[in-house]
C-alpha positions in Angstrom: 25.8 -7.0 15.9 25.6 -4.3 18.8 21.7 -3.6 17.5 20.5 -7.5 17.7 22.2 -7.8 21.5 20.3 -4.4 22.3 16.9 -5.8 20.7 17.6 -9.0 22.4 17.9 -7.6 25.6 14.7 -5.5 25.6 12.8 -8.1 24.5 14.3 -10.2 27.4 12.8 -7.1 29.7 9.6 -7.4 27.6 9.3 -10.8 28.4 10.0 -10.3 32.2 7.1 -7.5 32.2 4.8 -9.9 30.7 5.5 -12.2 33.3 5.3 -9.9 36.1 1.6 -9.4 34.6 -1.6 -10.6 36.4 -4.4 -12.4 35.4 -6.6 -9.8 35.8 -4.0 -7.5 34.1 -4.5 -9.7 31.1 -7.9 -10.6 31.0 -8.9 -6.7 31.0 -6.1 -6.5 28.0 -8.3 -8.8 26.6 -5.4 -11.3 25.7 -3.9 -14.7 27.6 -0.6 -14.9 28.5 0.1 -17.6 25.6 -0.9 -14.6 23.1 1.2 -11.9 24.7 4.0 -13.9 24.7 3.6 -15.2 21.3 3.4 -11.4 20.2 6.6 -10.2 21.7 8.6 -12.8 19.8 6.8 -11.7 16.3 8.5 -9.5 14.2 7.8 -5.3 15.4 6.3 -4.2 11.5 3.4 -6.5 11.9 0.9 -3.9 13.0 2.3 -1.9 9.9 1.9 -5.3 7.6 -1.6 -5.9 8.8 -2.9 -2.5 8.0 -1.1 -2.0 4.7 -2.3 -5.4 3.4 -5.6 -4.1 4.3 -5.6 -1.1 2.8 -4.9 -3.0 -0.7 -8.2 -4.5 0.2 -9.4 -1.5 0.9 -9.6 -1.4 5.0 -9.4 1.6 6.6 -7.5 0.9 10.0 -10.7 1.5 12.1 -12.6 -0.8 10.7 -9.4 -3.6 10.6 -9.6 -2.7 14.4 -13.3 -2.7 15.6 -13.2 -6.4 16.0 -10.8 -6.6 18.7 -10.8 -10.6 18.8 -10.8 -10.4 15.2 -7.9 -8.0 15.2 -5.5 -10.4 17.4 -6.5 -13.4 15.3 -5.4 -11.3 11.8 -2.0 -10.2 14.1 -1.5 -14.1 15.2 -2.0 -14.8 11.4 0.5 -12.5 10.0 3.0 -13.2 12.5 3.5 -16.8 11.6 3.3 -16.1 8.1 5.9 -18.2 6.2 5.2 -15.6 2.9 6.9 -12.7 4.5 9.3 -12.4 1.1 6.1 -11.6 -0.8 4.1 -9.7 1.8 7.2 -7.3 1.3 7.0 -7.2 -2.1 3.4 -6.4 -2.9 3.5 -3.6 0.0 6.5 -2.1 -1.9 4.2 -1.9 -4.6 2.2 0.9 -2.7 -1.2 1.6 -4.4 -0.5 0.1 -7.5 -0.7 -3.7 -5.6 -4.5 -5.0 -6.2 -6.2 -7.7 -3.4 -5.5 -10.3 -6.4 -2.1 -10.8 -5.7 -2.1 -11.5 -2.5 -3.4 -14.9 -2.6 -0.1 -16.1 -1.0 -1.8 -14.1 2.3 -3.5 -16.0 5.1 -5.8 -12.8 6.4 -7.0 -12.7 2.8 -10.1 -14.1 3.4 -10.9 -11.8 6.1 -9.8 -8.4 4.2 -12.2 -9.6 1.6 -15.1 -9.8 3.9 -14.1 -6.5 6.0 -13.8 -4.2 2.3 -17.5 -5.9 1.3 -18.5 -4.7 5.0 -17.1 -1.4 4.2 -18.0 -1.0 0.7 
């Protein structure tokens, strides 16, 4: 209990520092105000989901990241992902999970497209 009053409040002071922002501040982070918000209220393992779905797909992280609009779109994706429950499960899987089970996975589509870049 003690833990979700301490995350609560810091993300209360995560919110206030993303208020205290200006535009400028954002638009040079690339990112609107709307997105920044949205992205403090998301879960904290999404980075780590992202880049471990696409490594199933074979993504190297650098390559998930070089598109940074791209990048925030597949972040906005996985954080309003209803399919957390089998996210979980196929990364627990660890190299033996294959980019055919993860149909239940929104960024799917883009994974795909990034490992044919890569390949």
């Amino acid at each position: 209990m003690f833990d979700r009053i301490r995350s609560l409040i810091q993300r209360l002071h995560d919110v206030t520092e993303a208020d205290a922002l200006t535009d400028r501040d954002l638009h040079d982070l690339g990112i609107s105000r709307d997105q920044l918000l949205d992205f403090l209220r998301m879960p904290q393992d999404i980075t780590e989901r992202v880049t471990a779905m696409a490594a199933i797909f074979g993504v190297p992280p650098q390559d998930l990241k070089r598109n940074y609009p791209q990048w925030i779109d597949v972040l906005t994706t996985c954080g309003h992902c209803a399919d957390r429950g089998a996210c979980r499960k196929l990364l627990d899987k660890g190299t033996a999970a294959q980019p055919v089970e993860a149909g239940f996975c929104g960024n799917r589509a883009v994974f795909a497209d990034l490992a044919r870049q890569v390949a």
